[in-house]
N, C-alpha and C positions, 0 to 999 in steps of 0.2 A: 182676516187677511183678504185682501182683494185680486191677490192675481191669479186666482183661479189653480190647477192641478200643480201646476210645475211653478207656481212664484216662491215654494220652499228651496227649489232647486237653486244654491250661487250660480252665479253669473261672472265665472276665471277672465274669460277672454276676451280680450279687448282686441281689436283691429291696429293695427301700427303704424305712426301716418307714412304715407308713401313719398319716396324720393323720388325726385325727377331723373331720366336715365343722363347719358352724355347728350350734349348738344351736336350741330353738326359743326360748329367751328370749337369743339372741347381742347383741336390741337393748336387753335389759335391763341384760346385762351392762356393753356400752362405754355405757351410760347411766351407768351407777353408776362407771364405770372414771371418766368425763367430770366426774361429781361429786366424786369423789373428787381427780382432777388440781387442778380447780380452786381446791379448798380451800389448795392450797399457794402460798404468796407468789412473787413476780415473779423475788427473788433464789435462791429455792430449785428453782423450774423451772429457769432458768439453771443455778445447780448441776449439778441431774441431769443434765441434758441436755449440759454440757460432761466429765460425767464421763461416762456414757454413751458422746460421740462419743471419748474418750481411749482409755475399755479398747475399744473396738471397733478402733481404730486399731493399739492395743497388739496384739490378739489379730490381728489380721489379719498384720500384719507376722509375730510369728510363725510364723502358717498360712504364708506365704508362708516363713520361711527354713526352717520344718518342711519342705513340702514339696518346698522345695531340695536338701533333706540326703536325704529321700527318695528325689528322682530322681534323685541324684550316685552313692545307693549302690543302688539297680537298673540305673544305670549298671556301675557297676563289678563287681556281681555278672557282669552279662551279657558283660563282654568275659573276664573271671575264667573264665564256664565255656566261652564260644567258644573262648579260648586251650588248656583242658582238654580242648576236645574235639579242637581242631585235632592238638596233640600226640600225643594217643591213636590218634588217625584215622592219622596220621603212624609212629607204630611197629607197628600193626598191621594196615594196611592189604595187607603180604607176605602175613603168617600167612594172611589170609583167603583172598588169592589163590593162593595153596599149600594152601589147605583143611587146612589143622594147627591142627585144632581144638581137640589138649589142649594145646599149647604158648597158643594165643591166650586158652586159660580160664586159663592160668596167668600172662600176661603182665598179661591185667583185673583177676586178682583181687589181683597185689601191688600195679598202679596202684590200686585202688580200697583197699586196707592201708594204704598209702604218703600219702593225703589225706584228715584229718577231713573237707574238703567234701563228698567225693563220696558221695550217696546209693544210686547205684546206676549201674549198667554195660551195655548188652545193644546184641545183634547182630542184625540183620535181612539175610535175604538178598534180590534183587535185588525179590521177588513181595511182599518188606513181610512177610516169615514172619519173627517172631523163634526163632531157634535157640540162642540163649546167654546169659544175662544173670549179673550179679554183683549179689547174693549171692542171688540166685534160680536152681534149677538142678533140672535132673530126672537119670531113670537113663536109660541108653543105653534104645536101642529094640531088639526083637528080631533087625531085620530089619538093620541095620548096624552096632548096638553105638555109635552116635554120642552128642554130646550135643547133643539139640534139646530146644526147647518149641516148644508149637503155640499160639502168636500170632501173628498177625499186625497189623501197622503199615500206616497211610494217612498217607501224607507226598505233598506237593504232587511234580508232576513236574518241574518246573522246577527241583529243588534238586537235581539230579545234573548238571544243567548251569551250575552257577556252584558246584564244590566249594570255593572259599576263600570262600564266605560261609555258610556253613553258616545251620539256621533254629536260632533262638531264642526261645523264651515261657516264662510262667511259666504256674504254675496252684496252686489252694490245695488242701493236706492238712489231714486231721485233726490231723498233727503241723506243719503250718504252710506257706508259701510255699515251693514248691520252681523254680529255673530249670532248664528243658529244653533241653539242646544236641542238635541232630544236625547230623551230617557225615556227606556219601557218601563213600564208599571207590570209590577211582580209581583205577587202576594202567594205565599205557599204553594209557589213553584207553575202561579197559572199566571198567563200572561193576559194582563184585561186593557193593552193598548199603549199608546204613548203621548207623551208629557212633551211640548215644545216652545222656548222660549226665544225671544228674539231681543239679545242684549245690543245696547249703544255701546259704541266703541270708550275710551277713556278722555277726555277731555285737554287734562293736562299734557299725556302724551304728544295729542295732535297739534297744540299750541307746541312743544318744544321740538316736534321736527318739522313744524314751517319757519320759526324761528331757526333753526340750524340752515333750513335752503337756504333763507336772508342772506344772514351770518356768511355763508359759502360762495354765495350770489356779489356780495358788497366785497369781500376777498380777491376773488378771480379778478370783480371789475378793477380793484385797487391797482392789479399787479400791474396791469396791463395801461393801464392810467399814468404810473411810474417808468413802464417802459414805453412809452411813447414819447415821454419828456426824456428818458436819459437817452433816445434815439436822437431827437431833435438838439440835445446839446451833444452828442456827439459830431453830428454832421456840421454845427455851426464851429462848434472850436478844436476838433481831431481830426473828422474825417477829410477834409481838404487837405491838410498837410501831410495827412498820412499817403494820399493819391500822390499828389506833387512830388514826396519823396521815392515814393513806387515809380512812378515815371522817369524818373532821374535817375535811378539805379539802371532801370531797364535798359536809359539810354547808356548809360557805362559800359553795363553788360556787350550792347552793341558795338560799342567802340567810340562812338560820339564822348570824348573826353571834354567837348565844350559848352554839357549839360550843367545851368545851375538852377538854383529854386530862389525867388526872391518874393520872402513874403511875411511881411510884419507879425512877427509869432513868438512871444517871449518866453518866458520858462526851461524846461526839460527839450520841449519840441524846436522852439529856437535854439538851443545850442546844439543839437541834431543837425539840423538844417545846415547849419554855418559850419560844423563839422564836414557837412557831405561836400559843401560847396571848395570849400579846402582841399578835403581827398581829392572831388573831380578833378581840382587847376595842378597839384603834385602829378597826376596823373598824366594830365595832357606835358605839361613839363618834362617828364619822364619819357613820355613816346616820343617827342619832340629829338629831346637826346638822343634817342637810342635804337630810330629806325633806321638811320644811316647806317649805323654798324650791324644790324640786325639783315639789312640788305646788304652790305658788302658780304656781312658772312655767309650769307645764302648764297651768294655770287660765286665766291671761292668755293663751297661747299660743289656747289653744280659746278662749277670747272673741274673740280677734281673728279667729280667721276666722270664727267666728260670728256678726260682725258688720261685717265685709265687704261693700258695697255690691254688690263683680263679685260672682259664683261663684267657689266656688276649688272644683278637685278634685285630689286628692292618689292617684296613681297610683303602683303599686310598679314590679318593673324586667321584671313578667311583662305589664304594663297592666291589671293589677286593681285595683279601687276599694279605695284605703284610706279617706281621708276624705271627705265631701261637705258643704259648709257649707250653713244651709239658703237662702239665694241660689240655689246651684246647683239644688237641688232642688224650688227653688220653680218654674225657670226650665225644666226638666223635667217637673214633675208626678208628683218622686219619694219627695213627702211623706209619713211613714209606712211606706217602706219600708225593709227594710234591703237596703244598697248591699255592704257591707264581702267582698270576697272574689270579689263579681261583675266580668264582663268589661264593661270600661266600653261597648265597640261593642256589646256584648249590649244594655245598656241604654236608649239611644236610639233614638230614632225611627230605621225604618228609611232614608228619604232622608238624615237628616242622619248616620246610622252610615254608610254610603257616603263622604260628605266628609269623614267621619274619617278612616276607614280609612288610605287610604295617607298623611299625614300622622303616623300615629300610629306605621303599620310603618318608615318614614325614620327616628325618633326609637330604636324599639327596636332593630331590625335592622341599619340601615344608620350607624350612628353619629352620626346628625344633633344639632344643639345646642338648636334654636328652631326651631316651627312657627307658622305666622298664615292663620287662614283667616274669611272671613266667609260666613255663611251665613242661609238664611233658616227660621225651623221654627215647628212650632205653626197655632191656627185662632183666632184671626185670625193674621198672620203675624207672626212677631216676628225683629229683623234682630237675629243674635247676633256678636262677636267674640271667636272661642275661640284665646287662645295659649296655646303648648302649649312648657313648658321641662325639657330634662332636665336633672338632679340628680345627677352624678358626685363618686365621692368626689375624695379628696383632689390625686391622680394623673392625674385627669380620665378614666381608663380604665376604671374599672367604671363601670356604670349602676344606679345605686341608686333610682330613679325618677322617676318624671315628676311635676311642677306643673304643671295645668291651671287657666289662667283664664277666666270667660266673661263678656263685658263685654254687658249689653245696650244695644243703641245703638237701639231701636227710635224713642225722641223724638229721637235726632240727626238721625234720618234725616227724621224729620216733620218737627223745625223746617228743616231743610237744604230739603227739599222746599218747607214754608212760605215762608221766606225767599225761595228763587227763585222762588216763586208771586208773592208778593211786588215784586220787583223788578219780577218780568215785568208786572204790574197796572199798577204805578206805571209802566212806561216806557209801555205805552198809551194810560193814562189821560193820560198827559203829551202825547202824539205828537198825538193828535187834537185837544183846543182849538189844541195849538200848530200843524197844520199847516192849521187850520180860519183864523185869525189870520192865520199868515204868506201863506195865500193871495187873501182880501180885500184885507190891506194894500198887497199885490203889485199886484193888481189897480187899485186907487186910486191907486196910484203911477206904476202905466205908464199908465194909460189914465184918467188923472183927468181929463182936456179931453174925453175923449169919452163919458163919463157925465153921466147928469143929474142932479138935485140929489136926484130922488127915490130913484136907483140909490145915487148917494152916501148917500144916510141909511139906505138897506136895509143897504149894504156897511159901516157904520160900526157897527151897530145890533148885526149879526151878530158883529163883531169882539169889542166890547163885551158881548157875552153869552158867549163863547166867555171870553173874558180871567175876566169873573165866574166860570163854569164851570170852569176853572183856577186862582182864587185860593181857590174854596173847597176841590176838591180841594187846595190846598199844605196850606190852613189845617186841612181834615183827617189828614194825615200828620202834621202839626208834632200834633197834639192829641193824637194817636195815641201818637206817640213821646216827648210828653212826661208823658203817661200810664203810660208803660212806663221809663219812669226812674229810676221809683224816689224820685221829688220829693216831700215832704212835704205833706201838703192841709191849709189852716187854716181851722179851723172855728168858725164862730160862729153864735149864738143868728138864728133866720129866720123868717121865717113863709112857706110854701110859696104863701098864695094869690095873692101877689100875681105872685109868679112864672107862675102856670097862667093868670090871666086875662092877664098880658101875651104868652104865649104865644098862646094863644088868639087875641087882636087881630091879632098877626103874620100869620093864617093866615086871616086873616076874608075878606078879598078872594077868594084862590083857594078856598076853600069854597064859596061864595059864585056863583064861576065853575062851579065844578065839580056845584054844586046839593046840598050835602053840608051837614048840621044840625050847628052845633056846641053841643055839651051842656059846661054845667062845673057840677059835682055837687060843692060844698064846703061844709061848715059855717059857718055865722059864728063860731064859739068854736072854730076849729080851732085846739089847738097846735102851739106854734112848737116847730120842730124846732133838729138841729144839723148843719149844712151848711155848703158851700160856695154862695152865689148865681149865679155866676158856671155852673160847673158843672153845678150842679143844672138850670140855665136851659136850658145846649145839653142835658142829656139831655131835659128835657120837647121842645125845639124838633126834635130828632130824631128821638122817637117821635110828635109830633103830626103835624111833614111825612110820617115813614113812613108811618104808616096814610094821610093825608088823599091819599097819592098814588093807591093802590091801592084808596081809596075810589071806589064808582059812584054815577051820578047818582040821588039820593034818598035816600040812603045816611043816618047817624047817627055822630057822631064824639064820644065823653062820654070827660068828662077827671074822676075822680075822686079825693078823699083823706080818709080819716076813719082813726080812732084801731084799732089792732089789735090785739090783746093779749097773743094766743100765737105771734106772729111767730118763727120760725128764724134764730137768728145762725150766722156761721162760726167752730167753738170745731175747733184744728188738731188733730190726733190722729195718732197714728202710721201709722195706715191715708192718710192725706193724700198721703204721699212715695211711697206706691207703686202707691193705688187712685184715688189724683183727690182735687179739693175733693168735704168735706161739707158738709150741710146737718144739722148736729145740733139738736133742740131742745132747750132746756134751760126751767129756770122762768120764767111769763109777766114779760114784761120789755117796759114800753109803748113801742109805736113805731108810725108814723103809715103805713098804709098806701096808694101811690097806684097808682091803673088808668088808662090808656089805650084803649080799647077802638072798634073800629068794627066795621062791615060789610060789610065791605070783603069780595076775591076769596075770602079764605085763603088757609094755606100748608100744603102736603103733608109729610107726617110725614117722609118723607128731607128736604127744603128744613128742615125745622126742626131736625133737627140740625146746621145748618149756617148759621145764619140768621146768627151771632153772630158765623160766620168776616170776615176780612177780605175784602175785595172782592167778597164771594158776594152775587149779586145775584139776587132770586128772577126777576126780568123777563127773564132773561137767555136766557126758554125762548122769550118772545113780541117781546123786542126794543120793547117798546112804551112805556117810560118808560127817563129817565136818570138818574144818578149812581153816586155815587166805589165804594158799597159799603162804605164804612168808618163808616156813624152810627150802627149797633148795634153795633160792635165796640169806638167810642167810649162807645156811652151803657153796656155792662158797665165797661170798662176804670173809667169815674166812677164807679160804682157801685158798684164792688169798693175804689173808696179810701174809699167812706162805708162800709164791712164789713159791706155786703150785697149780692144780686142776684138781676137781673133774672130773671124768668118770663114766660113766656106759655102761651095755651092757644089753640087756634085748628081751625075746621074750612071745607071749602074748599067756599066760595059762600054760608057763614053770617058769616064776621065772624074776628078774631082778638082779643086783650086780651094786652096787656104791662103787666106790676106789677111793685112793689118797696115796700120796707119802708125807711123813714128814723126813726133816733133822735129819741124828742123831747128836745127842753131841759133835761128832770132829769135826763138819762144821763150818764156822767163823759165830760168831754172826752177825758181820759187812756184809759180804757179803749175810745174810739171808735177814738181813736187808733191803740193797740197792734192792735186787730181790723183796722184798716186794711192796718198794717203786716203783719201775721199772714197776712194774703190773700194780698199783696204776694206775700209770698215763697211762700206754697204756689203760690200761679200761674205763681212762677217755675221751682220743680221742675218741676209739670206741664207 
């Protein structure tokens, strides 16, 4: 051997060659590597990528029976030279222990003659001194003429205690892999050193796994030889047509229905093509048709809820504002703003966002169908009814949004309120003549023998004024109600004065009593108006007893009518249905104006917006005068079917004046008429 102590030692480890780290443009590269992938069609990734996972499959399997054949024949090299050693070790393990050291060079060097494997032969005695090897050899020494060499060998110590397994490794030469066998030399349990052979690898082995790399080599290159060519005929005769048509869909998608593809491609792919271009032109034909009606019905659609009496609001399935009609946002105060994309609960007033809330989260969260709440919001207060429906597709499981309605019921709740005001007036008003009555009568009837004639005429007198006090309250409710009917009024040519001094006469007595002036202020050439007499009669005898009550002693009571010119009629207007009756004026149009006026207590600014309610009695603070409360509610009610009314103006401890304006005689019947009706019904909205 020539490499001195440690050249028995293999040699495992090899250095691995080294890869270069990232560049500093690494992210430009896979940028441009990304751009470049991408360029390539959907069918042609697939390609690579299935030829790719093939030869990788392909090469691996081979790696894999390569390194089969590999470790079958480093298998078998190493029992090949264990067996060579064992033998060796076996015929000359005597020689050693007989110290017959030219016989033992001569027994190695024909074993070593005798085997193209064996590379070389040598002896080590017990201290790892090698003294013999083949075809390595010195001259005797001076001092005994023997054959030694001065190496020495480090072998583990545990291999003189197992000699049938002798060690075996390899290690790599300049001239290639060689196996290293040692065997100790045993004889009758002493051990006199060891045996080390150094076998060439197999031959044939090493020819059939550089042949297999080839084989592996010419494989890989094929695959990828094939897939280069089915790349290049894909991009000359698919991949264009395949984009062309990708662009063309894309533009459909978009809406561009006047995409086509024109491009000389016969086969599967041209009837494709020619197909697409077909669908696109049905298509554009079809939008063609059917945007008109697609926008008239969007039109309609938005008119209708643009003119929705409730609110509607249209909520998606997040609760965000998609629509708002302007109802709703009249009924909000969200005029001029934009709603669309806002959180409705954002929106609201804070008290009424609260009574949304959990209603709203039932609907989105919890799967609810319909919500119903009433509430109250705003200054003055307004009573709203907000239902709230969701809007599932087809399957009833997604939530596609919410329909919000909001009803304002603020006059339901007045007239609801009125009405039982109402009722409850009327059952009062009823209960006292009646129990005023039934207790006189009662009276008269148990104990008529023990009255006397004067008690009897007091008890009769009282009955009798109560019964009066009773027949006119009925006779005001019936006037009231047939007022409120809806009944036709017939009007004809009148002359007012005669009507004001018969009033007047009515009233002349209790004046009179009361120490009160009556004034009546009329023209003699007053024109005849167009009225009702009847009518007009109780409104004058209504307003003359109102004031003449609340008249004090000394007081002035003037009853006036003369001609007016720029009088205000009732012309309905859209603002009507949702702001109240107007008073518009239009061009001067003659019409007879008359005043009632006295001096009376007054009445205070809250009392006078209320004067006109039913049963609202202004005495009602002092308890000091009677009646029904219904003859200003009668004399508007009359007065709105001749299509005008009543005013007044009044300050408290000067006096008050109630006036109205009456048609004269040239006005059209017909058009008194319609204004009649026209009132009618705004009165009735309101």
């Amino acid at each position: 051997m020539t490499s001195g102590t440690n050249s028995a030692t293999a040699d495992w480890a090899l250095p691995a060659p080294g890869g270069g780290g990232p560049g500093q443009n690494s992210n430009g590269v896979w940028r441009k590597i990304a751009l470049w992938w991408a360029e390539f069609s959907l069918q042609t990734k697939l390609l690579a990528i299935a030829t790719l996972v093939v030869s990788l499959m392909m090469t691996g399997i081979t790696f894999l029976a390569l390194n089969g054949i590999q470790r079958n024949a480093v298998m078998n090299d190493t029992r090949y030279a264990r067996d060579l050693g064992l033998l060796l070790a076996g015929n000359v393990t005597e020689l050693v222990a007989k110290e017959q050291d030219r016989e033992l060079a001569n027994v190695a060097e024909k074993f070593w003659r005798s085997s193209r494997s064996v590379r070389y032969i040598f002896f080590a005695d017990p201290e790892g001194v090698i003294y013999l090897g083949i075809p390595i050899s010195a001259t005797p020494t001076e001092n005994d003429g023997e054959l030694r060499l001065n190496r020495r060998l480090e072998l583990p110590d545990e291999l003189r205690r197992r000699p049938q397994n002798p060690l075996v490794r390899q290690h790599l030469t300049p001239q290639g892999r060689i196996t290293d066998v040692f065997v100790p030399l045993i004889r009758s349990g002493t051990y006199y050193g060891v045996v080390g052979l150094g076998v060439n690898p197999n031959e044939t082995a090493l020819a059939s796994a550089a042949l297999t790399r080839e084989v592996t080599v010419a494989v890989f290159i094929s695959i990828w030889v094939l897939v280069i060519l089915g790349a290049v005929f894909n991009a000359l005769t698919i991949t264009r047509p395949v984009k062309e048509l990708l662009r063309g869909v894309r533009s459909i998608a978009s809406g561009n229905f006047q995409a086509r593809i024109e491009l000389p491609v016969g086969g599967e792919l041209g009837e494709l093509l020619s197909g697409f271009n077909a669908m696109a032109s049905q298509l554009e034909a079809y939008d063609e048709a059917n945007i008109e009606e697609l926008t008239a019905a969007q039109v309609k659609q938005q008119s209708l809820i643009a003119t929705m009496a409730d609110g509607a609001i249209l909520l998606d399935a997040e609760g965000r504002i998609v629509l708002a009609n302007p109802t709703a946002r009249r009924l909000f105060r969200w005029e001029g703003r934009n709603l669309e994309g806002q959180e409705l609960v954002e929106e609201l007033p804070d008290l009424l966002a609260i009574e949304v809330h959990a209603p709203l989260d039932a609907l989105l969260l919890s799967g609810a169908d319909s919500e119903d709440l009433r509430c109250n919001v705003g200054d003055p207060p307004r009573t709203l009814r907000i239902v709230m429906q969701a809007v599932r597709d087809a399957s009833g499981e997604s939530l596609k949004g919410i329909a919000v309605t909001v009803q304002d019921l603020t006059r339901e709740v007045e007239l609801n309120a009125a009405q039982s005001r109402f009722i409850s007036n009327v059952s009062h008003e009823l209960r006292t003549p009646l129990f005023n009555i039934k207790s006189y009568v009662e009276t008269l009837y148990d104990m008529g023998d023990q009255l006397s004639d004067d008690e009897k005429q007091e008890f009769l007198g009282v009955a009798n004024a109560e019964t009066d006090r009773l027949t006119r309250l009925v006779n005001d409710v019936l006037d009231l109600s047939r007022l409120e009917s809806g009944r036709a009024v017939q009007f004809e040519a009148m002359s007012l004065g005669p009507a004001m001094e018969q009033t007047l006469r009515t009233y002349r007595l209790n004046a009179d009593e009361k120490q009160v002036k009556l004034l009546l202020d009329v023209s003699p050439e007053l024109p005849e108006i167009l009225g009702n007499w009847d009518l007009l009669l109780q409104v004058l005898d209504n307003l003359v007893g109102n004031a003449l009550k609340f008249s004090r002693a000394g007081g002035v009571l003037a009853l006036r009518a003369y001609p007016w010119p720029d009088s205000c009629r009732f012309e309905p207007s859209e603002a009507d249905q949702n702001e109240g009756p107007t008073c518009t004026l239009t061009s001067p149009l003659p019409r007879l104006r008359v005043e009632v006026a006295d001096t009376g207590c007054g009445i205070s600014g809250p009392d006078q917006e209320r004067i006109f309610d039913r049963f609202f009695r202004v005495e009602n603070a002092v308890h000091t005068e009677v009646g029904t409360g219904l003859g200003l509610s009668i004399v508007r009610g009359i007065l709105e079917k001749h299509g005008t009314q009543v005013q007044m103006a009044s300050e408290i401890d000067i006096g008050t004046t109630f006036w109205f304006d009456l048609p004269l005689k040239e006005a059209d019947t017909d058009e008194l008429q319609l204004q009649a009706e026209r009132r009618s019904k705004i009165d009735q909205l309101v």
